[in-house]
Every structure is written in structure tokens, then in C-alpha cells.
PAZATI-687473 format. One record per residue: residue in three letters; x, y, z of N, C-alpha, C, CB in turn. Coordinates in steps of 0.1 Angstrom, whole numbers, m for minus. Last residue first. Glycine has a CB too. Layout:
R   type   neast   nnorth     nup   caeast   canorth    caup   ceast   cnorth     cup   cbeast   cbnorth    cbup
R    Ala       X        Y       Z        X         Y       Z       X        Y       Z        X         Y       Z
...
This chain:
R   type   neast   nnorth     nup   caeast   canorth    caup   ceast   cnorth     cup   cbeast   cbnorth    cbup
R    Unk      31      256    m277       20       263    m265       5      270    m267       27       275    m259
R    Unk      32      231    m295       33       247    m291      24      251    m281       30       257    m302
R    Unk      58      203    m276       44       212    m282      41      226    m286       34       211    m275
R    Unk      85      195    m279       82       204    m266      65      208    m279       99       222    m258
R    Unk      98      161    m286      100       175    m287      89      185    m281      100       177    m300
R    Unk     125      141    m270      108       146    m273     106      156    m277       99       147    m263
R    Unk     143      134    m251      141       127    m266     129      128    m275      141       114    m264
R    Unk     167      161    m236      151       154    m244     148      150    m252      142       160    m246
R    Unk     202      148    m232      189       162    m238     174      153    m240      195       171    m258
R    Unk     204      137    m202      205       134    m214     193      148    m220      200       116    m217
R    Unk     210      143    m173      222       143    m180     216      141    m197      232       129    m173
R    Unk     187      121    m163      194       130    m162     207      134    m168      194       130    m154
R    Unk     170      108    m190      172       105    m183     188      117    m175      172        91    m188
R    Unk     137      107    m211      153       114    m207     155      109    m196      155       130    m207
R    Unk     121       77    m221      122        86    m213     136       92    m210      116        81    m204
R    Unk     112       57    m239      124        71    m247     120       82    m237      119        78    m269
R    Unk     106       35    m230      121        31    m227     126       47    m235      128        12    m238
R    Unk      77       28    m230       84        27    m244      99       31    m243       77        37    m255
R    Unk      71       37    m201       72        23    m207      74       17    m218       66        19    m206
R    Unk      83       62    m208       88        54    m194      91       36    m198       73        56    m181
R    Unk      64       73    m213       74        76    m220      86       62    m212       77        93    m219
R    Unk      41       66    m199       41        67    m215      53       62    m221       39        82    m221
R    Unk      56       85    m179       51        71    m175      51       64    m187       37        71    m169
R    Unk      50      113    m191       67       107    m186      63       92    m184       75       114    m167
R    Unk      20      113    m194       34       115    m206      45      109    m201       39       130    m210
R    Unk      18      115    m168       14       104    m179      22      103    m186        3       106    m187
R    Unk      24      133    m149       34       126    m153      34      117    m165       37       121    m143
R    Unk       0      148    m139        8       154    m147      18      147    m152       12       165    m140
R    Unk     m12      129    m121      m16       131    m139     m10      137    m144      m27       136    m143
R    Unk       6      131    m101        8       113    m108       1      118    m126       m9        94     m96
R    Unk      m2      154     m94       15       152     m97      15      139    m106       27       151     m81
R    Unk     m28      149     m84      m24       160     m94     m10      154    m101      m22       176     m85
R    Unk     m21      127     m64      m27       124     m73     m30      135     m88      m38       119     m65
R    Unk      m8      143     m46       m6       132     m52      m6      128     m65      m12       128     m48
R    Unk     m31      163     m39      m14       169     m47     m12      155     m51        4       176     m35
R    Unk     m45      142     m24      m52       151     m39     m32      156     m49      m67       175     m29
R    Unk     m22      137      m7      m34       127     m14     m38      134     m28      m50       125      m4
R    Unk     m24      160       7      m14       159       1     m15      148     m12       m5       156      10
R    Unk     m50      168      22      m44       176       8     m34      168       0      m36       190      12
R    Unk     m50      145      35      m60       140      23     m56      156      12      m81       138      31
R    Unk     m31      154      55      m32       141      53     m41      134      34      m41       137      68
R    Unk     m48      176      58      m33       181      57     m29      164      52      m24       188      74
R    Unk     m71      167      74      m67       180      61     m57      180      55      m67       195      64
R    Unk     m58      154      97      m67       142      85     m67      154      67      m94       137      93
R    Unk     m28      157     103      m40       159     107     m47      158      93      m42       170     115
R    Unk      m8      127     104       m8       148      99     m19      148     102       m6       157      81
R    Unk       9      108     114       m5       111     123      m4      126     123       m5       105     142
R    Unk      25       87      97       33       102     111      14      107     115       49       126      98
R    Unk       8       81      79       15        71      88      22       81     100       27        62      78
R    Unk      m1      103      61      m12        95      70      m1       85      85      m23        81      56
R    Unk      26      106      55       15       122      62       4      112      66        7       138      48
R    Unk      36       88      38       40        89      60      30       98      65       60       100      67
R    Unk      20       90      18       17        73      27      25       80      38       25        53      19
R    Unk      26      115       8        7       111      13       9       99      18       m8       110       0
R    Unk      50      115      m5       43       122       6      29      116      13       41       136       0
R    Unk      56       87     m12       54        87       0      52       97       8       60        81       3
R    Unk      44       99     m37       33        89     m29      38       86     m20       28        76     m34
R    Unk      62      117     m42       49       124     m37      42      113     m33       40       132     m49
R    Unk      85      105     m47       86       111     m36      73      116     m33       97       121     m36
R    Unk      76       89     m70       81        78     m57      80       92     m48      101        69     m58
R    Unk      78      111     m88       62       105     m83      63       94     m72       53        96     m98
R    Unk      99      121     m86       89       126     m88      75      117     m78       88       128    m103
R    Unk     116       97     m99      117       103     m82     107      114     m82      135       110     m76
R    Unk     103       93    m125      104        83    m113     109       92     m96      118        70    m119
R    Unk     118      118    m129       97       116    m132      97      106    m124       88       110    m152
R    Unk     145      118    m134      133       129    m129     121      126    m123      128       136    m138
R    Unk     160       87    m135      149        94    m136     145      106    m130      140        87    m135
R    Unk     179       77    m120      185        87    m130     174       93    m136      195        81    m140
R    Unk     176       57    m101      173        54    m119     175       66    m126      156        49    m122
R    Unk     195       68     m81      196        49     m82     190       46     m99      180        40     m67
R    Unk     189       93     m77      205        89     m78     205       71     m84      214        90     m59
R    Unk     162       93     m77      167        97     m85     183       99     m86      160       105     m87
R    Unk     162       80     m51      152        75     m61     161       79     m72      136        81     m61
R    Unk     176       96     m32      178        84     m36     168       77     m46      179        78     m25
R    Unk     155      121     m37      169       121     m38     177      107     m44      173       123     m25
R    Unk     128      111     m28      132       117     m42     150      114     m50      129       136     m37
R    Unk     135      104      m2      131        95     m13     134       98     m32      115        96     m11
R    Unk     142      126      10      152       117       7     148      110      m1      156       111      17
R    Unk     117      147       6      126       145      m6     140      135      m3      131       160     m12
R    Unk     103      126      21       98       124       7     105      131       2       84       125       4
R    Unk     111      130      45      117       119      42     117      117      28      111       109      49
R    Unk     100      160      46      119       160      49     123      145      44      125       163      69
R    Unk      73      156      48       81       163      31      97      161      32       79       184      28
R    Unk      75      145      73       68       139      62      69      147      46       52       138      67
R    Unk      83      167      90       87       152      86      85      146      73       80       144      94
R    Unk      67      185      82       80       186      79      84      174      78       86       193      86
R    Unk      36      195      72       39       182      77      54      182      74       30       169      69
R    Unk      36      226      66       20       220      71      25      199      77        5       221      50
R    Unk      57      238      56       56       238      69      42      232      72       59       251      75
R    Unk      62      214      36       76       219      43      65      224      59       87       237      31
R    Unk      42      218      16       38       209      25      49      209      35       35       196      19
R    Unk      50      237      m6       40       244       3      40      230      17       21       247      m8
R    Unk      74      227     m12       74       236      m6      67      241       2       75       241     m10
R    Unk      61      203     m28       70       200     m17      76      212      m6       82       194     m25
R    Unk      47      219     m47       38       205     m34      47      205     m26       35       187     m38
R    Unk      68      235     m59       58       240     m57      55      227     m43       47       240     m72
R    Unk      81      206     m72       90       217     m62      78      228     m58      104       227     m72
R    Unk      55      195     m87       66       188     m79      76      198     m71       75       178     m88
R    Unk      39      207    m106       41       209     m96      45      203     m79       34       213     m98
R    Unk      46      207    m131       42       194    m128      36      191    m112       55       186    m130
R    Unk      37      240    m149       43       227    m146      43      215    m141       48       228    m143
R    Unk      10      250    m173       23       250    m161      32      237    m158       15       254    m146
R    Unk     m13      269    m189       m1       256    m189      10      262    m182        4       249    m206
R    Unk     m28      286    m183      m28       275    m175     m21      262    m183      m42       273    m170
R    Unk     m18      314    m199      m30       301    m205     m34      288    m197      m24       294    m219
R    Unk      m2      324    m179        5       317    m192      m7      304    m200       22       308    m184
R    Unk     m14      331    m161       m7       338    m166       1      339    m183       m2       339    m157
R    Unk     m27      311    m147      m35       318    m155     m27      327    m162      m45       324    m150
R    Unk     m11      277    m145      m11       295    m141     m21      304    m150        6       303    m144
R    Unk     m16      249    m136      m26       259    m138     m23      275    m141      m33       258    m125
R    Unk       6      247    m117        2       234    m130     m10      242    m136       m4       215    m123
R    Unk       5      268    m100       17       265    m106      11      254    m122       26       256     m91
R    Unk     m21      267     m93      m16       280     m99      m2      275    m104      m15       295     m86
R    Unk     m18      239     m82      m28       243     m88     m25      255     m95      m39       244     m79
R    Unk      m5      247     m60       m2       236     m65      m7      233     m80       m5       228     m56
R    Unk     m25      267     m43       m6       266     m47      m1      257     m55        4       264     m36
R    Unk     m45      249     m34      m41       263     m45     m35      266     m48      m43       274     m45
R    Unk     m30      230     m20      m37       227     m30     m36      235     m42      m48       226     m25
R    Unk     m24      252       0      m11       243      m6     m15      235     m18       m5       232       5
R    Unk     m50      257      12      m40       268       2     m25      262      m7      m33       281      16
R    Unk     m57      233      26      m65       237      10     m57      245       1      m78       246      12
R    Unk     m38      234      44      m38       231      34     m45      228      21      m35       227      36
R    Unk     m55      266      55      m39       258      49     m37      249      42      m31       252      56
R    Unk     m79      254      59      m74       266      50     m62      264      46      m76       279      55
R    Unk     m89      241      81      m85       236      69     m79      243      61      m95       232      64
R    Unk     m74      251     113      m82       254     105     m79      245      92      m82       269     103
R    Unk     m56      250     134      m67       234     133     m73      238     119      m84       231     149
R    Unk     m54      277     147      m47       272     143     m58      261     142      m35       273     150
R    Unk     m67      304     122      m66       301     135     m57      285     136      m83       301     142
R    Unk     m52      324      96      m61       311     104     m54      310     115      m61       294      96
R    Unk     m28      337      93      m39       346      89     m51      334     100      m43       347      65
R    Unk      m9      318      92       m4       329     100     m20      335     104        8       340      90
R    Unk     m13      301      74      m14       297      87     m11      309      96       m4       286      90
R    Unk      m9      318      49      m23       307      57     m26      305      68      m24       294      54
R    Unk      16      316      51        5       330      50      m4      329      56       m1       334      38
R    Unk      26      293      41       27       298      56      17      314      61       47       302      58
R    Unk      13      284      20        8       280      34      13      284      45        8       268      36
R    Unk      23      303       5       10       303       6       9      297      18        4       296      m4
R    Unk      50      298       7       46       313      13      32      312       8       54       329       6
R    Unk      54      272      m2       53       274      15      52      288      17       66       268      24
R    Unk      53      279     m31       45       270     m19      45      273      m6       49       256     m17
R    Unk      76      297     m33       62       299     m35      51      292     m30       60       298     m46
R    Unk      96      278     m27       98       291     m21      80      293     m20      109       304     m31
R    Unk      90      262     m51       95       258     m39      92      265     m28      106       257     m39
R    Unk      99      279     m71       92       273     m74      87      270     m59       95       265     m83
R    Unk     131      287     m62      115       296     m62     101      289     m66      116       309     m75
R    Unk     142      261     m68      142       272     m55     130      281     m53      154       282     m57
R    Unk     140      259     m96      133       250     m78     132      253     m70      138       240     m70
R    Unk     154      277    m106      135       277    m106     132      270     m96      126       269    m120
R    Unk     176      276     m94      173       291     m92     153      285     m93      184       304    m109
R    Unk     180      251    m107      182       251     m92     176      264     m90      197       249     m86
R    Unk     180      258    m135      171       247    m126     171      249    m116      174       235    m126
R    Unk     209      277    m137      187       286    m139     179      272    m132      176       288    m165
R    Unk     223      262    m131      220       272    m122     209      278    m123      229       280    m120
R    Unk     222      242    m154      224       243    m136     215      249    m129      236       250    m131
R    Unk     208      253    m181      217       254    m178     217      249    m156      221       268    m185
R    Unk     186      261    m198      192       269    m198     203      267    m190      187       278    m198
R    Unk     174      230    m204      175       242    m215     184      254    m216      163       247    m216
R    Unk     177      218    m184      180       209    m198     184      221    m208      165       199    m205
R    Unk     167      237    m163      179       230    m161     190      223    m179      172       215    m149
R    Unk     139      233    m174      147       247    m173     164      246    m171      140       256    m158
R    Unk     129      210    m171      136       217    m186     142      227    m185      125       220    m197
R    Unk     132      208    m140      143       203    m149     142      204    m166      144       187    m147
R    Unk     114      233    m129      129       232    m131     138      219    m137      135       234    m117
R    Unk      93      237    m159       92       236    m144     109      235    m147       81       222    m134
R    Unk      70      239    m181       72       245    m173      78      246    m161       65       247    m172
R    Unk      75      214    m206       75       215    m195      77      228    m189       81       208    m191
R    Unk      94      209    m228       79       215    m229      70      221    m214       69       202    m237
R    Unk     111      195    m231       98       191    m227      89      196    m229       97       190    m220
R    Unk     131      215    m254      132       206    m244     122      198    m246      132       211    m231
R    Unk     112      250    m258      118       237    m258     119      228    m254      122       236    m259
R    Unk      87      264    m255       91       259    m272     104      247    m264      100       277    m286
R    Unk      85      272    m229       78       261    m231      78      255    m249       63       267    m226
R    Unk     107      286    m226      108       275    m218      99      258    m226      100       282    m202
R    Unk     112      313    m245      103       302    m239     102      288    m237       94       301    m243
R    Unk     138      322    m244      131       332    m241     117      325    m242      133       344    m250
R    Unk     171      320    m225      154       312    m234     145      315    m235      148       301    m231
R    Unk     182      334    m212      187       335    m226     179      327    m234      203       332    m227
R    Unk     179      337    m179      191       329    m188     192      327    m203      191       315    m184
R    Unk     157      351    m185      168       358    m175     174      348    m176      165       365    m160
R    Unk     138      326    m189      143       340    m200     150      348    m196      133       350    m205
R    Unk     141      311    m168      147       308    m181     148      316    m191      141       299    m186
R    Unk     124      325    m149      147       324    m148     145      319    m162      159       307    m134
R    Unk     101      326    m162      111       340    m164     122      335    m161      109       353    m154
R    Unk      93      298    m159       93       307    m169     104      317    m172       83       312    m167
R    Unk      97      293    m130      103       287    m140     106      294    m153       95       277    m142
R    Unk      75      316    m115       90       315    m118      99      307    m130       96       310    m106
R    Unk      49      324    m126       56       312    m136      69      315    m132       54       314    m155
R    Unk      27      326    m102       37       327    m110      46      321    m113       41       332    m109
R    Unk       9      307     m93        4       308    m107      20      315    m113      m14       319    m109
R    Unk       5      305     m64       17       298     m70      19      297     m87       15       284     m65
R    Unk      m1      331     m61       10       333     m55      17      319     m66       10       331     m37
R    Unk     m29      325     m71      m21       336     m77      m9      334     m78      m22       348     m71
R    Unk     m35      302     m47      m35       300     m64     m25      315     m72      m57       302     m71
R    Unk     m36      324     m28      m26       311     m29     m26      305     m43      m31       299     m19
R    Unk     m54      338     m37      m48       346     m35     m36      331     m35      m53       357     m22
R    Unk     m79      318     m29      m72       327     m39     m61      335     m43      m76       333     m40
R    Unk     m79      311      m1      m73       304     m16     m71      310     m26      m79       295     m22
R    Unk     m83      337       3      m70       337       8     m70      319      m1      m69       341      30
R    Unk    m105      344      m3      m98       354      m8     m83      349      m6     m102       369      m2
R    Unk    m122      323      12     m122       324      m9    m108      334      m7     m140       336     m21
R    Unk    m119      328      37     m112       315      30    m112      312      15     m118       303      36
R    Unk    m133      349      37     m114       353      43    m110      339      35     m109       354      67
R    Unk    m158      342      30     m152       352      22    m136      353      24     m158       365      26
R    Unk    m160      326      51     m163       318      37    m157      331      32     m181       311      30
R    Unk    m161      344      75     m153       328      78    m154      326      61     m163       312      91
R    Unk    m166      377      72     m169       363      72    m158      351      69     m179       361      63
R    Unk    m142      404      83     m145       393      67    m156      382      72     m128       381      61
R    Unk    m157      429     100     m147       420     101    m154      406      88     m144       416     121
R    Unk    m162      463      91     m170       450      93    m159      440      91     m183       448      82
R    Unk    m163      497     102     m156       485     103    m159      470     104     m151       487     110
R    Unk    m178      517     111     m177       514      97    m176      500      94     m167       520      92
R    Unk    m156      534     132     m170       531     124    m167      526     111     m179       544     122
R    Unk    m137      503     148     m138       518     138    m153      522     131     m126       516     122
R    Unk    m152      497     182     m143       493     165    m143      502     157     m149       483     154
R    Unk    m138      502     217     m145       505     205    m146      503     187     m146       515     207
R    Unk    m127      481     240     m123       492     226    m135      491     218     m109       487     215
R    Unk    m147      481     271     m142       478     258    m137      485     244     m150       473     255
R    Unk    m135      494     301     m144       496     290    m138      490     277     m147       511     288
């Protein structure tokens, strides 16, 4: 005899479980870790100095090593607990994942917590895409890596490591959602960089190791 359901008990629709659960991925990546390590290192807004930037290398410029690496880390962290959530909650093939790595990416460069100015969401993209295409985030931070050991740029290994996220995720055969999320992240991360690009081609882009040659807007 079949289990009986609880009275009462109405199971989500397919469009309501996939609003509440991008949602909910936006939230996850909307918090401003960057933010707080830097005021639990003695800066009490990230976004008065440096860059201006919400993310782990003003946090690094401003408060030091170990608060940058502490925000990448969590920054990072936050991505892939959207999409791994995602994938846990979805069946497996579903789009929702990486739509949710989208929303994750999005709440970070977007947080509603902080007026939706956020960060660049370069350690965020690279976290949430860890478990939706591993290969293909494991070569794009060697890229990153060696990009930014060879020009000492942030922003250049930034944006070298996100276009070859989206050129192996089509070239390794990610599945076409997961292939065209990363595309869109892409192309988020390339607009968030203008300014660095700007900055890039007038030669007063920082360069690791150098304090910011810019000053940080008010928020």
C-alpha cells in the first residue's frame, strides 16, 4: 500500500522551487564577506579605501595578507555553496545550478546589503563553477595564476582566467547551461573590470605589491 502524504501537504512547483532557490543563491552570494574580514582586520570600510572595490585584493592592499586570502576564501566558499545546494535540491541535467552560480555571482557584484555595490566577482565565479565544470575552473585558475606571476596584474589574470573559463567549458563538452552560465559570468566579470582596462591603457593600473593609484569613491 502506498505511503500516504501528510494532510495538507502540497509539494513546490518546478517555477516556485527554482525562484526560491535562485534566490536564495543571490542572498548566499550577496554576503559581503570581503566587507566584514576587512572590519575584523581594523578597516572599518573596505569600500572608503584603496579601490574601492569590494573584494579580496583591496582587502589584501588595505588590511593586509591574511584578511585577502581569508576574503577569497570565503568569497569562493560562497559560490560553490550555492551550486552545490542546487545540485543537491535538483534533479540531476536540471538548469538551476548553474543559473544559481549566476545568482551567486550576481549577489556578490550586486549585494543588497550594501546598496548593491559589490565586488568583481572573480573568487565568487570561480567557486560557484568548482563543482558545476572542475576541469575547466582547475585550468582557469592555472591561467589566473600564471597570468598574474608573468604581468603582476590582478585585473589582467582576472579577466585571462574567466575567458578561458567559458572557452574550455565549451571546449571540455560542459553541458550547453553550464557552458553559456559561465559566458554570461564572463562577460559580468569583463564589465566589472572597465575601470581596471581604463586604467590599464593609461599605464596607472596597480600592480601587485603597489598601493592603489586611485582613489576609492563614496559609496
Amino acid at each position: 500500500m502506498p505511503a500516504r502524504r501528510r494532510e495538507g501537504y502540497t509539494a513546490a512547483p518546478p517555477m516556485a522551487r527554482m525562484v526560491a532557490l535562485l534566490g536564495a543563491a543571490y542572498l548566499v552570494g550577496a554576503i559581503p564577506f570581503s566587507f566584514l574580514v576587512a572590519r575584523w582586520f581594523g578597516v572599518s570600510d573596505v569600500r572608503r579605501v584603496g579601490s574601492g572595490n569590494v573584494g579580496a585584493t583591496n582587502v589584501m592592499r588595505s588590511a593586509g595578507r591574511a584578511a585577502g586570502l581569508l576574503a577569497f576564501a570565503l568569497d569562493a566558499a560562497k559560490g560553490a555553496a550555492a551550486a552545490l545546494l542546487t545540485e543537491k535540491v535538483e534533479p540531476a541535467g536540471s538548469i538551476v545550478p548553474p543559473l544559481a552560480a549566476v545568482c551567486a555571482v550576481l549577489g556578490h557584484m550586486y549585494p543588497v546589503w550594501l546598496r548593491f555595490r559589490g565586488g568583481k566577482g572573480v573568487a565568487t565565479g570561480a567557486g560557484a563553477f568548482v563543482p558545476l565544470a572542475p576541469a575547466a575552473t582547475g585550468i582557469a585558475c592555472v591561467v589566473f595564476a600564471v597570468t598574474l606571476a608573468v604581468t603582476r596584474y590582478v585585473s589582467v589574470g582576472s579577466i585571462a582566467s574567466a575567458a578561458a573559463l567559458v572557452a574550455l567549458s565549451f571546449a571540455l563538452g560542459s553541458p550547453p547551461a553550464v557552458a553559456w552560465s559561465a559566458a554570461f559570468v564572463t562577460a559580468l566579470v569583463i564589465w566589472k573590470h572597465r575601470a581596471n582596462l581604463r586604467r590599464l591603457a593609461s599605464g596607472t593600473e596597480s600592480r601587485v605589491g603597489e598601493a592603489a593609484k586611485h582613489k576609492a569613491a563614496s559609496p
